[in-house]
C-alpha positions, 0 to 999 in steps of 0.5 A, a space after each residue: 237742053 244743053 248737048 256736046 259731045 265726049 271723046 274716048 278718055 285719053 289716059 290709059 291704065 286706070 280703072 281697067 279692072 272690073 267686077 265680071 259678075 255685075 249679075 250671077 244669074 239671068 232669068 228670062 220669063 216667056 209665054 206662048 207670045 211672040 213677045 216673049 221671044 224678043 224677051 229671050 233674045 235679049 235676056 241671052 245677048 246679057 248673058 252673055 255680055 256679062 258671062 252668067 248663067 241664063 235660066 229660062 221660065 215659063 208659067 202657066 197661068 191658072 184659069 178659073 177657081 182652081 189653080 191646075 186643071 181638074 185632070 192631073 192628066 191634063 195638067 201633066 200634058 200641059 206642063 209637057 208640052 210647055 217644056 217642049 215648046 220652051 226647049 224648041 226655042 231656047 235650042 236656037 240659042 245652043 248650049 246658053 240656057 242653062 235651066 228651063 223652068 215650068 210652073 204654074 198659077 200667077 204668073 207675075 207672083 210665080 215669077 217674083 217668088 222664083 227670083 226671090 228663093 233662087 237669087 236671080 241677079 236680073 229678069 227678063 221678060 216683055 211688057 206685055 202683048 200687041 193688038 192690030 200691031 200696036 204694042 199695049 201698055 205694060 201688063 199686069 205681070 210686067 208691072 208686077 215683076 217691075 215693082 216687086 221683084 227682087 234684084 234688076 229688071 229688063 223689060 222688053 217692048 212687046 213691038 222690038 223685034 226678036 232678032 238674035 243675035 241682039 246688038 246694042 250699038 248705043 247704051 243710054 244712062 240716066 243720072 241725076 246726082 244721086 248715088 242710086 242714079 250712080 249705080 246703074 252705071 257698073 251695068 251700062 258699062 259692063 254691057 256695052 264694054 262687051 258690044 263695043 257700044 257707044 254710051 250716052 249719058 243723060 243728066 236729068 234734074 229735077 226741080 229739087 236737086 242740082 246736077 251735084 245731087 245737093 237739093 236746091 232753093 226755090 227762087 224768089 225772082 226771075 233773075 234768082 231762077 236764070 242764075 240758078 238755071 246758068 249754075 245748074 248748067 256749069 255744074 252739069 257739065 262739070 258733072 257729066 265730064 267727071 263721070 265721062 272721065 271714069 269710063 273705060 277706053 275702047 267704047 267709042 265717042 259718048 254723047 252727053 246730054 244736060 237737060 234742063 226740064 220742069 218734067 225730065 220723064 217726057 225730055 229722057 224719052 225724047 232724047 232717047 228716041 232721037 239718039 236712037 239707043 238700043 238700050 236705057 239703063 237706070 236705077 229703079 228709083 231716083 234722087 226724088 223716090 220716097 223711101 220704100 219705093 221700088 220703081 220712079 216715075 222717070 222708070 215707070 214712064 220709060 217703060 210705058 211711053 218708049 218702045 226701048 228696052 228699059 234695064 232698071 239696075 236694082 239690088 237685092 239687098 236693098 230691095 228686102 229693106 225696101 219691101 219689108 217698108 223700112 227706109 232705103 238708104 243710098 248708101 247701100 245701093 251705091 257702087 263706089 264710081 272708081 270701082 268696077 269701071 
């Protein structure tokens, strides 16, 4: 692994203006666990980052055969009292919350069909619960909204802490040469512009693409593979540089990290655990994701193996092709890297 560190870009005037509305609408998804309050913790302190609404929703999971109790009393006094117990905690938070939604049935399919019918930007919620305070691993509900709900998804551990306000000191990006690792970047950017954060960015390559996003050739011969290896390098660091260049003033210095991994997914968490970032952000899908997939492995890794909030950047649009199973082109999920930052 190769690591060296960035300075603040010196030049000034270029690239200042940015899209305030990376996302128009948050949703933050909570339950009767202490969990979920982290998860509101940090679907406001994005909110607010951004400067977008901030809508909070709270399912009630059915028991049973029957998707509300048999009493409409009973189920009125439920939905009630959930609003309350809702409303208590997001009165912590002051006038940021927006709406409060209660509904009821599946919790993961109730949250995905919400964000779909009212154009959720990105939702927030916690990967699962704790037992004998250990976090668990992502349940089905996370995995669920992670996969298929439309739009961006920040999944929180259930073991971070709930502390309001939520600071990130220092922001973790993922890139690997492609396009769609690119568009995370308006996010990161956005996110830790409003902190004042630190931004780490992190090239991660596979064994089929370089650093310039161009696929590469199995060598023949060690010597092949140590030159393709030393290239691969020179070109990364080329990479990482040009993308530093486009960063905006005023973030602080940004570490910068070249890793060079047979298996990138264990390298990212390691280095991530080891700088300490607050926040990783990234694509959903990758240079390597076949199309039609709505969440990568290096993804779906972080989200089960790291104890870090895991932001993964992904448009709607984009997501209707994907889930109707036609081809996702990069092309379209792309932010020109020029623009915005």
């Amino acid at each position: 692994m190769a690591s060296f560190e960035i300075g603040p870009r010196q030049r000034s005037g270029e690239h200042e203006a940015r899209d305030p509305k990376i996302f128009s609408k948050v949703l933050a998804c909570v339950d009767c666990s202490y969990a979920s309050l982290a998860a509101l913790s940090h679907a406001v302190a994005i909110a607010q980052a951004i400067g977008c609404e901030l809508e909070v929703i709270r399912v009630i999971e059915a028991t049973g055969l029957r998707a509300s109790p048999t009493d409409p009393v009973d189920w009125a006094m439920q939905h009630r009292l959930a609003e309350a117990e809702v409303r208590a905690n997001a009165a912590a938070f002051g006038e940021l919350v927006h709406q409060v939604i209660i509904d009821d049935g599946v919790p993961g399919n109730r949250i995905c069909d919400y964000v779909r019918e009212n154009g959720v930007d990105l939702t927030v919620l916690s990967t699962g619960s704790t037992r004998n305070g250990t976090p668990t691993t992502p349940g089905s509900t996370a995995l669920r909204v992670a996969e298929m709900a439309q739009g961006s998804v920040l999944l929180v551990p259930a073991s971070h802490p709930s502390a309001h306000p939520v600071s990130y000191r220092r922001i973790m990006t993922l890139l690997d040469g492609s396009a769609r690792a690119e568009s995370a970047l308006p996010v990161a950017v956005a996110v830790a512009t409003a902190h004042h954060s630190n931004i780490v960015l992190v090239h991660a390559a596979s064994d089929k693409v370089d650093p310039a996003g161009t696929r590469t050739v199995k060598p023949e011969t060690q010597a092949s593979s140590d030159r393709m290896s030393q290239r691969g390098e020179r070109v990364g660091a080329h990479y990482l540089k040009r993308i530093q260049s486009w960063l905006p003033e005023g973030n602080g210095h940004h570490a910068s990290h070249l890793l060079a991994s047979d298996d990138p997914r264990h390298a990212v968490a390691k280095v991530a655990s080891k700088d300490s970032a607050d926040l990783i952000v990234l694509s959903s899908t990758g240079f390597g994701s076949h199309p039609g997939v709505t969440l990568g492995s290096v993804a779906e890794y972080l989200i089960s193996h790291t104890e870090i909030p895991v932001l993964l950047v992904r448009d709607r649009a984009s997501d209707m092709v994907s889930n109707a199973g036609r081809a996702l082109d990069s092309s379209d999920l792309r932010q020109p890297l020029g623009a915005g930052l």
